[in-house]
N, C-alpha and C positions, 0 to 999 in steps of 0.2 A: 504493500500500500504506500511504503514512501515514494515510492516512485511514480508514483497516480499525481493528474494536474494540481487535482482538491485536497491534497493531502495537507497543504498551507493552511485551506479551510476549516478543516478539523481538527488539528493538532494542540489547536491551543487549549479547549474545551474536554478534549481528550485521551491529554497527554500530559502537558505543561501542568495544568491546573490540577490534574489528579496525582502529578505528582508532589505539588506542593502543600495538597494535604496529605499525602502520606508524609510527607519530609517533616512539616509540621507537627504530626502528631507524635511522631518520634521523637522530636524533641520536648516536648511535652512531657512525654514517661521518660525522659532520661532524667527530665527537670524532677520528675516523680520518686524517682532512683533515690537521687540524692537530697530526698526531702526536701524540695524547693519547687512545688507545687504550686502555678498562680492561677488560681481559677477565670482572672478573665482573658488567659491567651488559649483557656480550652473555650471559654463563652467567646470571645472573638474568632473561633475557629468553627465554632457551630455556627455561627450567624453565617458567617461564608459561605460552608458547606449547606445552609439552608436555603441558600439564595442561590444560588447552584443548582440545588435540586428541583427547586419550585422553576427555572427558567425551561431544566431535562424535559420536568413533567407537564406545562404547561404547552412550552415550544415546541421545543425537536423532538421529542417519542411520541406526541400528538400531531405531530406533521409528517413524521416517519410512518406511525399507523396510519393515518389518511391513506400514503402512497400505497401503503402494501393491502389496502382491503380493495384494492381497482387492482390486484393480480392473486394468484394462489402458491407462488412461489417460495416465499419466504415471510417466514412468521416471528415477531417478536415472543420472546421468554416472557412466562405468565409477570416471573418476580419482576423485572425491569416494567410491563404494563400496567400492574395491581400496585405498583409500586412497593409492595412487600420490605426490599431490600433497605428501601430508604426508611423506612419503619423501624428495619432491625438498628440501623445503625443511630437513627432518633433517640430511640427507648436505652441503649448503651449508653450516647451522649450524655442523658437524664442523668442516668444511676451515676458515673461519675461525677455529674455535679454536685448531685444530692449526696453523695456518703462523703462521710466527716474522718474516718478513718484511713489514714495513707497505705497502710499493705491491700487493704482489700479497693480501694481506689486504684491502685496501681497495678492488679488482677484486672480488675475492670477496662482500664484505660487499656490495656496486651488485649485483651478480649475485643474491645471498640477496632484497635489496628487490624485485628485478624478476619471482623466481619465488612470492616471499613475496605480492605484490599479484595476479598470475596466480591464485593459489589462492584468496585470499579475493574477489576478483569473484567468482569463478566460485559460489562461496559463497553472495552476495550477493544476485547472479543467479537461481540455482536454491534452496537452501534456503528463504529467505524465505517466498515466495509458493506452495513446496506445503507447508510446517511452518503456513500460514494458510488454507490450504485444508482439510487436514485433518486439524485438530487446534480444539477447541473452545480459547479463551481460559482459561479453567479450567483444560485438559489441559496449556498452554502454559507459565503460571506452575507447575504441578506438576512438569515437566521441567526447567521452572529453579529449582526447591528443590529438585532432586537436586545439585546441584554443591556447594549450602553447607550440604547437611545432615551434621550433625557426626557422626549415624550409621553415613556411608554411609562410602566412602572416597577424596575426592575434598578440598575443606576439610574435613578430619578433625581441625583444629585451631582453635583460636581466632588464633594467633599466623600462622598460616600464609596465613588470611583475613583478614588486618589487612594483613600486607606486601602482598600483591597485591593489595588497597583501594586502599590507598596509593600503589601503580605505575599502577594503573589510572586516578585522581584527578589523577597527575601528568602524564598522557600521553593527557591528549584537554584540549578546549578547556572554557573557561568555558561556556557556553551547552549543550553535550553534560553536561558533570558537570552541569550544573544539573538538567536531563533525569534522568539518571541517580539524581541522588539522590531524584529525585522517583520514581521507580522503585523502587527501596528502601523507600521507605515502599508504596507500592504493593502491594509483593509480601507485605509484613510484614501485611497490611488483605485478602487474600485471602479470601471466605466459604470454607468447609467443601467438602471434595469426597464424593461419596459412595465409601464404600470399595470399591464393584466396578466402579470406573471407576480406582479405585488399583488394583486389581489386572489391569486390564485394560491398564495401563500396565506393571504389572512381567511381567505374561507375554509380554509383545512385547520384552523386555531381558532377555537371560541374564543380565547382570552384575547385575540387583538380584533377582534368583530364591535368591541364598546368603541373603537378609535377611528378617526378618518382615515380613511387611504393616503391623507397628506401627511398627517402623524404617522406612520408605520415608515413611510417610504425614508430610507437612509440617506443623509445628506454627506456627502465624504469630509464636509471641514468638520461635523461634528463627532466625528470619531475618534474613539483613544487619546480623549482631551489628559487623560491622567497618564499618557507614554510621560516617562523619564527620558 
């Protein structure tokens, strides 16, 4: 799949950012390790991961199902549709912020990584390679200006899109951020979509059906206002 046009498209949602919550959470239980546990860099990691999940579950696995019920070829995993997996890894997050106790917090938090990695394979796995099957490169970077456009309700801030820049820049490698921000411009250099391929994208998403076709449609200066 590296080698595919779209691979630009998806890498960052895919890749980049599931790695930087693994990377994160890791440091987290090592912070755990040695008794220096801060509870708001796991609540700061769950907001992320929550807003992450609700853009999977709103946008792209509801626009990816769209596609695949107009063929009988390829079917999404119940867990990834029911959204099951994001449930498991919710109810983890809880129990670790809730227990007062560091050895069984830190059981917990190994527990969180092991079901947290489970899910994002599975991700990894299956999303990738049918959101590149079918989905045009155009379509692709269109579904990824839904997350940071300041219309929608997802980055609906500038401030809100600068911190999670910033977490995200912090919690993957030199080499990936370099990628990345090579991506960022990328996305910002997008040509023109025609508007009934944007609209053919908001009829397959109830959640962007409240907004006008002028609100959805990506402007390239407003993009990746939070690059470094």
């Amino acid at each position: 799949m590296m080698d595919h046009e779209s691979w630009s498209a998806i890498v960052d949602n895919y890749v980049y950012i599931h790695n930087a919550f693994r990377n994160d959470l890791q440091r987290i239980i090592t912070n755990c390790e040695h008794n220096k546990f801060n509870i708001n860099e796991l609540i700061n990691w769950k907001d992320i991961l929550e807003l992450h999940s609700r853009v999977e579950d709103e946008i792209i696995v509801v626009a990816l199902q769209a596609r695949l019920r107009r063929q009988k070829e390829d079917k999404l995993p119940k867990e990834i549709l029911n959204g099951t997996d994001h449930d498991k890894v919710t109810m983890l997050t809880e129990k670790c912020l809730d227990c007062t106790d560091n050895d069984k917090r830190l059981q917990l938090l190994k527990d969180l990584a092991i079901e947290l990695d489970n899910h994002l394979n599975r991700e990894e796995e299956v999303m990738m390679s049918l959101l590149i099957k079918y989905f045009s490169k155009r379509e692709l970077w269109a579904l990824d200006s839904f997350i940071v456009n300041p219309k929608l309700d997802y980055c609906d801030t500038k401030d809100s899109l600068i911190q999670i820049t910033k977490w995200w820049f912090s919690n993957i490698c030199i080499s990936e951020g370099r990628k990345l921000l090579v991506n960022f411009v990328r996305a910002g250099r997008q040509p023109p979509m025609p508007i009934e391929d944007w609209k053919k994208l908001q009829n397959d998403i109830p959640a962007l059906k409240k907004y006008s076709i002028n609100d959805i449609i990506d402007a390239p200066t407003q993009k990746r206002v939070a690059a470094p």
